[in-house]
TORDOPA-511382 format. One record per residue (C-alpha): residue in one letter; y, x, z. Coordinates in steps of 0.5 Angstrom, whole numbers, padded with zeros to 4 digits, always signed. Example, Ala and Ser with C-alpha at 12.3 -4.5 7.8 and 13.67 -1.06 7.14 Angstrom:
2
A-0009+0025+0016;S-0002+0027+0014;
% end
This chain:
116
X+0163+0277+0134;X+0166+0276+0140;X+0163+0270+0145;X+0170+0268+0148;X+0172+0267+0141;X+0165+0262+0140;X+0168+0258+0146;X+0174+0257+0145;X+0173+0254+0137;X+0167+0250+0141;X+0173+0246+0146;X+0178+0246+0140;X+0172+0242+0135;X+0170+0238+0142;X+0178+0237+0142;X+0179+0235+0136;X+0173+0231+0134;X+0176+0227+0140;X+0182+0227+0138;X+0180+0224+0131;X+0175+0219+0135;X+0181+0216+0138;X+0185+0216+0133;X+0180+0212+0130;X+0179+0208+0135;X+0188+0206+0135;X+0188+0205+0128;X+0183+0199+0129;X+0187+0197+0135;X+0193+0197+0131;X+0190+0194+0125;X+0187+0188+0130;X+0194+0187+0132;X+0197+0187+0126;X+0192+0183+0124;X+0193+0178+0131;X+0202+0179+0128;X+0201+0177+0122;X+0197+0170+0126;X+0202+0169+0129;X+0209+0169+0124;X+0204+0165+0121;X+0203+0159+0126;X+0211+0161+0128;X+0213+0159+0121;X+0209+0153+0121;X+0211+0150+0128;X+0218+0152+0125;X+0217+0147+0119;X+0215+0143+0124;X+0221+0143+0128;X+0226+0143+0122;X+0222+0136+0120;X+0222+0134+0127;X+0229+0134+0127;X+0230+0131+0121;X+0227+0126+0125;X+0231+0126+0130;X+0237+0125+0126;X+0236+0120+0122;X+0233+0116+0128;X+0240+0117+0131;X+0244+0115+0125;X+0239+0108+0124;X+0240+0108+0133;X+0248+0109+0131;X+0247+0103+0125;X+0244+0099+0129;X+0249+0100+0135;X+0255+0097+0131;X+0251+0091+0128;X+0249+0089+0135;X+0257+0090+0137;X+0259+0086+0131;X+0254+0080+0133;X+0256+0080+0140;X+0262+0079+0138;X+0260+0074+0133;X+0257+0070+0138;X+0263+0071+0142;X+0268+0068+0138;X+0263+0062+0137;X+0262+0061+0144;X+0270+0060+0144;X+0270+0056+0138;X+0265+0051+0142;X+0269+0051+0149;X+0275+0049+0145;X+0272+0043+0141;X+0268+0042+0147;X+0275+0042+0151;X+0278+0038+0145;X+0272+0033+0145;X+0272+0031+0152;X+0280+0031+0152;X+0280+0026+0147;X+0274+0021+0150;X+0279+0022+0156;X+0285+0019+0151;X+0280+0014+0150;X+0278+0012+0155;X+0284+0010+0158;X+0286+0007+0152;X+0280+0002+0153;X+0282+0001+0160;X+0289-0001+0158;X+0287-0005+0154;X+0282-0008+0158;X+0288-0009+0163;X+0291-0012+0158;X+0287-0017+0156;X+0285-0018+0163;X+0278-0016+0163;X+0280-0011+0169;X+0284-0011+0174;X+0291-0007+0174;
% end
């Protein structure tokens, strides 16, 4: 037998069982990070459940906000034409105590318990 040929099947198992150690060694790491992969699809699919909830959320507080809007608009605006409705009887009022009282003067006048 030849002594180089001894060597060189020697350095080619040496190779290969570092190959095969290092192959080994990847298939974990790969394993490890599918393993990590599929964690984090999962937590991603759950924050994404969480998300779509969170905007559902949103959206109907938006429409009850929009709701209210509307019912506060129509308030005031009830308050509002209550407030000209009380103006004008309030107008309407003192004007009539005004006629009133210058009736009673005329008729004080008339009568002679005031001077003219």
């Amino acid at each position: 037998m030849d002594a180089n040929n001894n060597e060189q099947t020697e350095l080619l198992r040496n190779l290969w069982q570092q190959m095969a150690a290092m192959h080994q060694s990847l298939s974990g790491k790969i394993d490890e990070t599918n393993a990590g992969l599929t964690q984090t699809n999962a937590e991603l699919k759950q924050t994404n459940a969480e998300l779509k909830q969170l905007r559902a959320g949103v959206e109907a507080f938006q429409h009850q906000t929009t709701a209210f809007q509307h019912q506060t608009n129509q308030n005031f605006g009830r308050v509002q034409r209550n407030f000209e409705l009380l103006r004008s009887e309030l107008r309407d009022k003192q004007q009539t105590e005004r006629d009133l009282d210058a009736r009673l003067t005329r008729v004080e006048e008339h009568v002679g318990l005031r001077d003219k």
